[in-house]
Legacy VTK file of the C-alpha trace (Angstrom):
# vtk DataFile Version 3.0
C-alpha trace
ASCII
DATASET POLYDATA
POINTS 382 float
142.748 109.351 95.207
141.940 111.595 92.006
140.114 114.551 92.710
136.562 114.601 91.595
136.325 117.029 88.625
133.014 119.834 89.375
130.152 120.038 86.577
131.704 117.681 84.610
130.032 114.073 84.440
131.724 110.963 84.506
130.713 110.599 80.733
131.820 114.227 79.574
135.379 113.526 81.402
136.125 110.319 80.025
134.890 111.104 76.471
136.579 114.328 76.093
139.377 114.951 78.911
140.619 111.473 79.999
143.975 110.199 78.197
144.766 113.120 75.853
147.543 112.958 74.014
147.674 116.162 72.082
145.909 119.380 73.588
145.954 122.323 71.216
144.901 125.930 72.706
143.469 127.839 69.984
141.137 126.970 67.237
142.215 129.080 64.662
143.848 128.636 61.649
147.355 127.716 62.805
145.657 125.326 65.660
143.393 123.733 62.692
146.737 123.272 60.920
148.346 122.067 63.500
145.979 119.421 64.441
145.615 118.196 60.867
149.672 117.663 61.110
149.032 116.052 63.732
146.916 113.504 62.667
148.922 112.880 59.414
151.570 111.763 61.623
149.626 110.214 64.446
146.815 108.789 62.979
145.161 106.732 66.157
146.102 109.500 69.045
143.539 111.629 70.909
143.445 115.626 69.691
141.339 117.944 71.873
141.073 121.332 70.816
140.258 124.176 73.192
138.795 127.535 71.977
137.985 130.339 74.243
135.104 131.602 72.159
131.932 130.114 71.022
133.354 130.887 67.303
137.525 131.024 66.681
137.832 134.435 69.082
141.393 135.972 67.652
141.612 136.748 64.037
141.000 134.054 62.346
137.438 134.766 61.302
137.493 138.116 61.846
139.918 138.721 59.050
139.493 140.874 56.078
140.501 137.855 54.101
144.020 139.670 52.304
146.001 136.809 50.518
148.893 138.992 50.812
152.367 139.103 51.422
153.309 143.103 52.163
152.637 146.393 50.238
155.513 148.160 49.463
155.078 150.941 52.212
155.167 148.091 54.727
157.971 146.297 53.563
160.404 148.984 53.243
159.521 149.829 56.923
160.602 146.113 57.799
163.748 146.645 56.233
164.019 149.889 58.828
163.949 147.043 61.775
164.963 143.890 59.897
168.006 142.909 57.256
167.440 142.460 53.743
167.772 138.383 54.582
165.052 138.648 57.445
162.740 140.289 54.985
163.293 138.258 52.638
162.655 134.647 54.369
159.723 136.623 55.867
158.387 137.256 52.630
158.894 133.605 51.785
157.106 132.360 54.519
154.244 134.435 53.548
154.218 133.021 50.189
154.543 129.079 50.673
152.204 129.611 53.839
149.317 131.120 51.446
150.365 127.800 49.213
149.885 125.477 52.118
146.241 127.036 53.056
145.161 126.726 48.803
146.807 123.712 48.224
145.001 121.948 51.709
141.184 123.106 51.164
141.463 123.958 47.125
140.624 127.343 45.714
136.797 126.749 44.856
136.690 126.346 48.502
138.060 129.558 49.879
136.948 131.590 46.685
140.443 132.460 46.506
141.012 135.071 43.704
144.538 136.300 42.293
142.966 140.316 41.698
145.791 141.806 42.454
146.879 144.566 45.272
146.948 147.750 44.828
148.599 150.766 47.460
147.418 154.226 47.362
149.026 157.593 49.107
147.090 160.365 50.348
148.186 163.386 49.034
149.671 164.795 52.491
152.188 161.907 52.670
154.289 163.023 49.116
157.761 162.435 51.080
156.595 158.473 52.006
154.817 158.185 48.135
157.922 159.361 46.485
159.994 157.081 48.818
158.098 154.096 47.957
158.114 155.081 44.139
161.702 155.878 43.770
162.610 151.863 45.626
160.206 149.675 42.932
163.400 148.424 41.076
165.473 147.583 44.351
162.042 145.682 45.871
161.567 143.644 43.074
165.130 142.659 42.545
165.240 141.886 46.371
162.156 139.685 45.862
163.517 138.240 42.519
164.876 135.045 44.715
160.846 134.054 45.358
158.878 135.193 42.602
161.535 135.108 39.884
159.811 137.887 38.456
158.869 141.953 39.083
155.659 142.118 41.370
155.559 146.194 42.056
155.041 148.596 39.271
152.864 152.172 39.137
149.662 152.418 37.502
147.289 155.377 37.335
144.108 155.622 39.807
141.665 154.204 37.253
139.199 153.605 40.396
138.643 157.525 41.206
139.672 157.569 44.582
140.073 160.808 46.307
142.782 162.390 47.957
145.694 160.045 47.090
148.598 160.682 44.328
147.843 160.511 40.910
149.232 157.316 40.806
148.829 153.745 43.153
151.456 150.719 43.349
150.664 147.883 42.373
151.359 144.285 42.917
150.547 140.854 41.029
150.720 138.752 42.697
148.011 139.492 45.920
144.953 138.150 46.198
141.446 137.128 48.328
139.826 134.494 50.210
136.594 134.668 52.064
137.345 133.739 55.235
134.380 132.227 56.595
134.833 129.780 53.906
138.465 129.343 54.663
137.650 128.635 58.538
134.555 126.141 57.540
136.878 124.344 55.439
139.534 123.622 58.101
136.659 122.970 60.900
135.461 120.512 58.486
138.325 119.177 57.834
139.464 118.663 61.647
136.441 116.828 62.597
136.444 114.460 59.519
139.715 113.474 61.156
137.755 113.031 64.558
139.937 115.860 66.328
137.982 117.143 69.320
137.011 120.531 69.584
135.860 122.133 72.913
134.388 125.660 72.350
133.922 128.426 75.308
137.296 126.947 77.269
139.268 129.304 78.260
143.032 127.660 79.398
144.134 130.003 82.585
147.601 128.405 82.995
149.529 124.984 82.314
151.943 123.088 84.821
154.448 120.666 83.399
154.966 117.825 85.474
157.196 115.009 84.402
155.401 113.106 81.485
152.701 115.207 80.790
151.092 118.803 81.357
148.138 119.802 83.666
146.094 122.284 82.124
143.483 124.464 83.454
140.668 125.866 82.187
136.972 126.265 83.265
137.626 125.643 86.543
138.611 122.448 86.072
142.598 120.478 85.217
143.086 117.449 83.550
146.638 115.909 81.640
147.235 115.854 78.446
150.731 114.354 76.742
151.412 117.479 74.636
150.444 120.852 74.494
150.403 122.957 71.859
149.579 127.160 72.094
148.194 128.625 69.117
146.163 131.171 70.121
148.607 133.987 68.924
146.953 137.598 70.511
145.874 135.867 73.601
149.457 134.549 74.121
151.157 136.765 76.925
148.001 134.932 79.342
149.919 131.984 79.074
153.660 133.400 80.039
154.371 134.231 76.425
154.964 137.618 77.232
157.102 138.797 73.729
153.749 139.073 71.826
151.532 141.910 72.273
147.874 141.709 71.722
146.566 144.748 68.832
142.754 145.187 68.271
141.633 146.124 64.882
138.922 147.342 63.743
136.889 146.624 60.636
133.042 147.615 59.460
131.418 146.696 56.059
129.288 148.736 54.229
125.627 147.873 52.953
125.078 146.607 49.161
126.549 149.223 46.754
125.169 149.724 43.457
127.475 149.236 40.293
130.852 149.146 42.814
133.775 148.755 40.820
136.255 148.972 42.875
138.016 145.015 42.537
141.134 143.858 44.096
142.724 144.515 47.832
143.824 147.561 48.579
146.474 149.183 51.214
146.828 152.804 52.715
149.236 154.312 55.228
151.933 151.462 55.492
149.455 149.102 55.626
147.447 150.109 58.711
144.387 150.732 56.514
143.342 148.429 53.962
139.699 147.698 51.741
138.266 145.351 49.453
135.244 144.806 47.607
133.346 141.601 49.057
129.947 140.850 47.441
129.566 143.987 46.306
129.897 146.035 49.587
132.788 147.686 50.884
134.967 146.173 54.013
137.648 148.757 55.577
139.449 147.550 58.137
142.519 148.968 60.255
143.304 152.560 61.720
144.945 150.966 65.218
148.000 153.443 64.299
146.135 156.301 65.914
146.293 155.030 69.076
148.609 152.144 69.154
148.723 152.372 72.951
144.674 151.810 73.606
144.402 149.374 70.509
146.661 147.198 72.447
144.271 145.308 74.213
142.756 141.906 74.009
139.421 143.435 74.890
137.136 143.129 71.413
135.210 146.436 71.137
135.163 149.385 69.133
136.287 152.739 69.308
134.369 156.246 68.344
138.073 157.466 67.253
139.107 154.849 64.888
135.367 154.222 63.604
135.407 157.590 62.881
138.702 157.754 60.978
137.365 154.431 59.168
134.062 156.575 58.082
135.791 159.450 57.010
138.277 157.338 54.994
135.414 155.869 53.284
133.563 159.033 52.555
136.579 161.179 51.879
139.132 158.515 49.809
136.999 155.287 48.765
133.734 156.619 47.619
133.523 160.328 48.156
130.699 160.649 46.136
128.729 157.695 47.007
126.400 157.465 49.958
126.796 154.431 51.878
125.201 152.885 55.279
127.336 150.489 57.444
125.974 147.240 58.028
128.750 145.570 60.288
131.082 146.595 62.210
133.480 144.204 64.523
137.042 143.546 65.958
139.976 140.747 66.399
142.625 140.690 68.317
146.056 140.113 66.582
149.467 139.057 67.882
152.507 141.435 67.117
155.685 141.987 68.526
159.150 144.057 68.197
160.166 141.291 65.386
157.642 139.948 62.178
159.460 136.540 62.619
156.804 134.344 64.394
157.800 132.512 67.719
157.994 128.869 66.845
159.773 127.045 69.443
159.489 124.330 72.411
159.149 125.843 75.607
159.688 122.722 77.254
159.987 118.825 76.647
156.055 118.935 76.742
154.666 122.070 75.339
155.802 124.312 72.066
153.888 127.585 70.382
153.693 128.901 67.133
152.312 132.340 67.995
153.385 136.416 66.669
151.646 135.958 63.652
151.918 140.042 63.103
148.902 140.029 61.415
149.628 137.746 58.489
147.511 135.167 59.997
145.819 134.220 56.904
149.147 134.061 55.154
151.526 132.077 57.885
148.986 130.642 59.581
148.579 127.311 57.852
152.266 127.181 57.351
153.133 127.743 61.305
150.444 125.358 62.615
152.322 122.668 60.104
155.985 123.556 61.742
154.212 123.751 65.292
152.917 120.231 64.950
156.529 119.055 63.801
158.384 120.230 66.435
157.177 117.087 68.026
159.643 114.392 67.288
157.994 110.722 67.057
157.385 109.294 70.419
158.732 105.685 70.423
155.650 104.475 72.673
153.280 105.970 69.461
154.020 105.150 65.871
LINES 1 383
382 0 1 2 3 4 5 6 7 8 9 10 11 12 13 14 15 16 17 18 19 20 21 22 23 24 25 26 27 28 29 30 31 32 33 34 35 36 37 38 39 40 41 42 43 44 45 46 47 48 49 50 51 52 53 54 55 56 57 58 59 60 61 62 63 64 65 66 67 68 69 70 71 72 73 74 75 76 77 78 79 80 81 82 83 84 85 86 87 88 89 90 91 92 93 94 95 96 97 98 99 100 101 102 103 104 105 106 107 108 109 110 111 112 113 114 115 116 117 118 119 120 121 122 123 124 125 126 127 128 129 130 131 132 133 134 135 136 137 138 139 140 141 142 143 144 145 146 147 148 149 150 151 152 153 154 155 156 157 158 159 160 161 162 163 164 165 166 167 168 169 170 171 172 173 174 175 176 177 178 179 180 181 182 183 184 185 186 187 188 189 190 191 192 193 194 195 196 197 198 199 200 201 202 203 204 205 206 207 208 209 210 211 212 213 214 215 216 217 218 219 220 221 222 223 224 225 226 227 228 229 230 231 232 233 234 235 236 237 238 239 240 241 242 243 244 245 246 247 248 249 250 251 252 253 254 255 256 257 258 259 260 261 262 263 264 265 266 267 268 269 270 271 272 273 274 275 276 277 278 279 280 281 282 283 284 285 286 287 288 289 290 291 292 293 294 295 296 297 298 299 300 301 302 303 304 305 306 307 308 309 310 311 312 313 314 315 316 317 318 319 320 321 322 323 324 325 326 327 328 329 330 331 332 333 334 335 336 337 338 339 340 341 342 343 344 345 346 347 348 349 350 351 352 353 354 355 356 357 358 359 360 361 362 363 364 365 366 367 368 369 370 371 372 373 374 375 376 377 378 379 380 381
């Protein structure tokens, strides 16, 4: 006899829960992807999605919206930890993953812009600004193989800042999205193609039995075919222990009068980073001072780092500007001793695509696609 399932009526089970053949934990972007791969190759199966929060809970729309691919600073550190090849196929995936998220909801959508990224140094760091100066030639001969031209040059600080060297990197070939757009868009998208998605589920654990999984969540288990984790910070709850979750931190400033600052921008190997977004100033990062209590899951703020976000602002940004904050928040990436992404089955039943490292926005669309095909064709479903 099947157990009876609690709070859930007959209708609600049945409609949402009963005969699932793809489960997907994670509504972000990658699980969007992923369920839109899905479709494309199995256009009459059942796709539940399960989210934890009432809106996408990680990162995904509580990015600062970077079309990026690494500042200089942050690259040369990867090479500390990685080879030149790693770096380079990580860069890669960064690029054709931003192509995948244009090319699948269309610029106009996202309000993607090509402005260009720029890097600054504070004038206390001259031993990592001349390090990063004197390597411009051997980064963009590394990256020749994927943009088949030079992306890093110097340029003087034409925007005033404060504090920093005389002069900033800068790079190309970055750009912006808004990212509530960007999420819209693939929401949209997903239910157009009559994918389920169940908001305020939280998954506690997964069973694989011998033709199917048992998931739990709410309180309640039902089967499902497949199973697919995406959630990416949350991860290590569901036994994928080799990614950590790191909180960051990000406020927005009130309206500013005549702002020209334009284009992304990228401070202290890439722990800090701005932009201009309707006129108003969002600053995000700062986890770096205390690496050990940002890593948490927990979304909050701190009185340290929102401090050190303030000052940055006040000091660097727009030291002679008065400005009032007007939202402040937090997501919760997924990061790990390696950049490279965890893309693998972990059984006959269930794969991830998790580890994003916080190039969600870039990899994101491009792991959920991979995640989905990791599935081969099951005979029974064509």
């Amino acid at each position: 006899m099947q157990e009876a399932h609690s709070n859930l009526s007959y209708w609600e089970y049945k409609s949402w829960l009963a005969d699932v053949d793809f489960t997907i934990v994670g509504s972000g972007i990658t699980g969007l992807s992923c369920s839109l791969q899905l479709r494309k190759r199995f256009p009459k199966a059942k796709i539940l999605i399960l989210e934890r929060g009432s809106l996408p809970q990680g990162a995904s729309t509580k990015n600062a919206g970077f079309a990026c691919f690494g500042s200089v600073s942050e690259l040369l550190s990867d090479l500390e930890r990685h080879s030149e090849d790693e770096v380079l196929k990580l860069v890669k995936m960064r690029v054709e993953g931003l192509k995948v998220l244009r090319e699948t909801l269309g610029d106009r959508a996202i309000n993607f812009e090509k402005c260009g990224g720029y890097e600054l140094f504070l004038t206390t760091n001259l031993e990592l600004y001349e390090s990063c100066f004197s390597q411009i030639e051997y980064l963009n001969e590394l990256l020749e193989p994927v943009f088949e031209k030079p992306v890093f040059s110097s340029v003087p600080n034409r925007f005033q800042f404060k504090n920093v060297q005389d002069n900033l990197l800068f790079n190309t070939e970055e750009g912006a999205i808004d990212t509530g757009k960007m999420m819209q868009g693939l929401l949209q998208k997903a239910l157009q193609q009559n994918i389920l998605i169940l908001n305020n589920w939280t998954v506690t654990g997964f069973e694989t039995l011998s033709n199917s999984v048992e998931i739990r969540a709410n309180s309640i288990s039902f089967k499902t075919n497949k199973l697919f984790i995406a959630t990416n910070g949350f991860a290590a709850h569901l036994g994928i222990t080799q990614v950590q979750p790191a909180r960051n931190q990000v406020l927005v400033t009130k309206p500013i009068a005549d702002l020209k600052i334009k284009g992304t921008f990228h401070l202290d190997e890439g722990y800090t980073y701005f932009r201009n977004i309707d006129n108003r100033i969002l600053l995000g990062g700062g986890r770096n001072l205390d690496l050990t209590g940002e890593q948490t899951n927990a979304l909050g703020i701190s009185e340290t780092i929102q401090a050190y976000l303030e000052k940055t602002l006040s000091q660097i940004i727009l030291p002679q500007t008065p400005v009032e904050i007007d939202y402040r928040w937090s997501g919760i990436l997924g990061v790990g001793a390696q950049k490279k992404p965890i893309l693998k089955p972990l059984s006959e039943h269930v794969f991830c695509g998790v580890r994003l490292g916080g190039m969600g926005v870039a990899i994101g669309s491009q792991i959920g696609k991979e995640l989905a095909d990791l599935l081969a064709p099951p005979k029974a479903m064509k």
